[in-house]
C-alpha positions in Angstrom: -33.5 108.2 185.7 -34.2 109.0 189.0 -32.3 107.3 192.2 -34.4 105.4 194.5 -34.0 106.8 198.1 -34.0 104.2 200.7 -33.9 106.4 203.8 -33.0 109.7 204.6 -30.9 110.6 207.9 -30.0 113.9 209.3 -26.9 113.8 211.3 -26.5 116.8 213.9 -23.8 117.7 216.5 -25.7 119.9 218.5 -24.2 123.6 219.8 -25.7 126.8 221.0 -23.6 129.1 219.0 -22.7 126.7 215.6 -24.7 123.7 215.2 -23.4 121.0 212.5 -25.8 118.9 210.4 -26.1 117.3 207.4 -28.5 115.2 205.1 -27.5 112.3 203.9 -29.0 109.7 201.3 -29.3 106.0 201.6 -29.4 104.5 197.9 -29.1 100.7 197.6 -27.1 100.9 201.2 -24.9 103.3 200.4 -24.6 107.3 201.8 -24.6 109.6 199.8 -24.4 113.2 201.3 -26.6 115.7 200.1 -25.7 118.6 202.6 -23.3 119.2 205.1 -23.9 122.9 206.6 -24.2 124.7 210.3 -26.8 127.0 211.8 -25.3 129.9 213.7 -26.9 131.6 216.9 -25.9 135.1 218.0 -23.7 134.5 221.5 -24.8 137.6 222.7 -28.0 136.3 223.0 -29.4 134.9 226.7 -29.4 130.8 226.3 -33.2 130.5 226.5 -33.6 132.4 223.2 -30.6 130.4 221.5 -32.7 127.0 222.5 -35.8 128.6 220.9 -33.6 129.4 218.0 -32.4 125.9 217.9 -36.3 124.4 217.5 -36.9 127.0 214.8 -34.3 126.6 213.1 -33.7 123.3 213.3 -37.7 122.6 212.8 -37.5 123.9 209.4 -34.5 121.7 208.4 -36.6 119.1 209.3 -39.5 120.2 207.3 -37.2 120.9 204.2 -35.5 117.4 203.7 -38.1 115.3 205.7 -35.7 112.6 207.5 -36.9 109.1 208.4 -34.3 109.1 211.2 -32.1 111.4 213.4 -28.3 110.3 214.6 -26.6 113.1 217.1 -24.2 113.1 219.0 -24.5 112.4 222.6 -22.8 114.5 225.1 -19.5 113.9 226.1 -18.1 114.8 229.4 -15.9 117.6 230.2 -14.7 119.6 233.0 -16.6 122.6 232.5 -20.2 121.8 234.6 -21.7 124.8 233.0 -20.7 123.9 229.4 -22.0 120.4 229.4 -25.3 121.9 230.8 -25.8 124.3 228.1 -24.7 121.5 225.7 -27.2 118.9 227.0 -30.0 121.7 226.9 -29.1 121.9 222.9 -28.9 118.0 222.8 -32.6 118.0 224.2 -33.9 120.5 221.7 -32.7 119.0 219.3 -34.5 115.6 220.4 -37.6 117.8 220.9 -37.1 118.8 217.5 -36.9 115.3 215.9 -39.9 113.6 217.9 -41.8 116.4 217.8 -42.2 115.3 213.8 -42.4 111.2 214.9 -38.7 111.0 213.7 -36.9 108.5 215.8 -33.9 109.3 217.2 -29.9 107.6 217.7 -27.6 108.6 219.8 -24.1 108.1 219.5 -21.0 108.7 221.3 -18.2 110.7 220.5 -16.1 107.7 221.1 -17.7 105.3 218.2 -18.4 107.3 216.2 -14.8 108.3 215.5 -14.2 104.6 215.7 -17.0 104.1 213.2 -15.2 106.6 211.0 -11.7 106.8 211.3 -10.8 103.5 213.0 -9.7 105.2 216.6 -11.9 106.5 218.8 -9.7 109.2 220.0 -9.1 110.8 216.6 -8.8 114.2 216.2 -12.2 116.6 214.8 -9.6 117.4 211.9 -8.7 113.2 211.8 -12.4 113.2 211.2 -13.1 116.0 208.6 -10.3 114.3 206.6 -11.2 111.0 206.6 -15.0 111.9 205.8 -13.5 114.0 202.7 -11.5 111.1 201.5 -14.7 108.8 201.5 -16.8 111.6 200.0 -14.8 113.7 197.7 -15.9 117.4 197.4 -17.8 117.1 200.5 -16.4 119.3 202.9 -17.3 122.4 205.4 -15.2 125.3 207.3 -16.7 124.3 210.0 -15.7 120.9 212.1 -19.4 120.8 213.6 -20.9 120.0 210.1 -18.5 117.2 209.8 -19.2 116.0 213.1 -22.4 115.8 211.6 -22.2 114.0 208.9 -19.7 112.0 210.6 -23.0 110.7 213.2 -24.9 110.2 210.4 -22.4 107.8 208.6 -21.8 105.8 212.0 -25.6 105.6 212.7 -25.9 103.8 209.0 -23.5 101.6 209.9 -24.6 100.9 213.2 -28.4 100.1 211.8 -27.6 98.5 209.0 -24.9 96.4 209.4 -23.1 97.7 206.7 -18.9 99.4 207.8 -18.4 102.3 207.1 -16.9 102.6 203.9 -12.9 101.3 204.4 -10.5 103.8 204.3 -7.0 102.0 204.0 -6.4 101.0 207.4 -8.1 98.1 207.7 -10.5 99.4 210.7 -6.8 100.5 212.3 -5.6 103.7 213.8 -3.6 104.8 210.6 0.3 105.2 211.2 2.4 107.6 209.9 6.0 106.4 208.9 9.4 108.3 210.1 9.0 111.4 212.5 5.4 112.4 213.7 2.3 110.8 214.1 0.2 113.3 212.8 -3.1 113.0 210.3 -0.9 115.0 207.2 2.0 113.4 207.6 0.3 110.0 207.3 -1.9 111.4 204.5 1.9 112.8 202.8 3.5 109.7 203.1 0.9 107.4 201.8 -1.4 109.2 198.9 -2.2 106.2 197.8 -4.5 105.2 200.4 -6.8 107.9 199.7 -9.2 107.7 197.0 
């Protein structure tokens, strides 16, 4: 028998050289991650042509899994002027992209949507990536973009639907690691039993 979809969200942490997204699955309110992947752009390429490589390639994502709704990740500010420009050029193409197709879009902060996931919203990418593979075993990706990815799309279903994130253990809480260190793995060491 086949699952009833509810809704389908594409999650994307836009880039001009790796580009995270995924496609997620509502069924009966709960995600259910279909793919997590990047697109890669040549860097040697001028930053006009990587934009225009972002809309194609982006476009036909799109016109594969046919979301009803897009989260990304808004920017974030940094020091580097330059950087954030290119950044927010990707960000816009990537809007361009969505309601070019009459797909709404959700932006989301860095900020909550490591809140949303991990219960801190100063987590690490690699706090993230984990914590995403503990809620979705087998789901996983070299790359931290396509996490970040998924990682909007999971925060914008929360956010919309007034459903949490799935709990992790912590009880919404920046996890704490016991003895030395406060690091991700040696939390993760110390308490396997708070991982599913």
């Amino acid at each position: 028998m086949e699952k009833e979809i509810d809704k389908v969200i594409i999650g994307v942490d836009p880039g001009t050289v790796v580009m995270g997204y995924s496609i997620v699955h509502i069924v009966k309110g709960k995600v259910q991650p279909v793919v997590l992947d990047v697109l890669k752009f040549n860097a040697k390429l001028d930053h006009y042509t990587r934009l225009s490589h972002i809309f194609e390639e982006l476009s036909k994502v799109v016109e594969l899994y046919k979301p009803d709704e897009m989260a990304l990740e808004a920017p974030f500010f940094g020091k580097n002027v330059q950087s954030m420009l290119k950044l927010g050029r990707a960000q816009g193409v990537c809007m361009a992209t969505a309601l070019s197709k009459k797909i709404p879009v959700f932006e989301y902060s860095p900020r909550l949507i490591k809140q949303s996931i991990v219960g801190n919203g100063n987590a690490s990418k690699e706090q993230v990536s984990g914590m995403l593979q503990s809620m979705y075993p087998g789901v996983s990706h070299k790359y931290l973009d396509a996490s970040d990815a998924l990682a909007a799309a999971v925060c914008h279903h929360a956010q919309t639907s007034g459903i949490p994130a799935p709990k992790h253990g912590s009880g919404g809480k920046r996890p704490k690691a016991k003895g030395k260190g406060g690091s991700w793995e040696a939390f993760i060491q110390q308490n396997p039993d708070r991982l599913k």
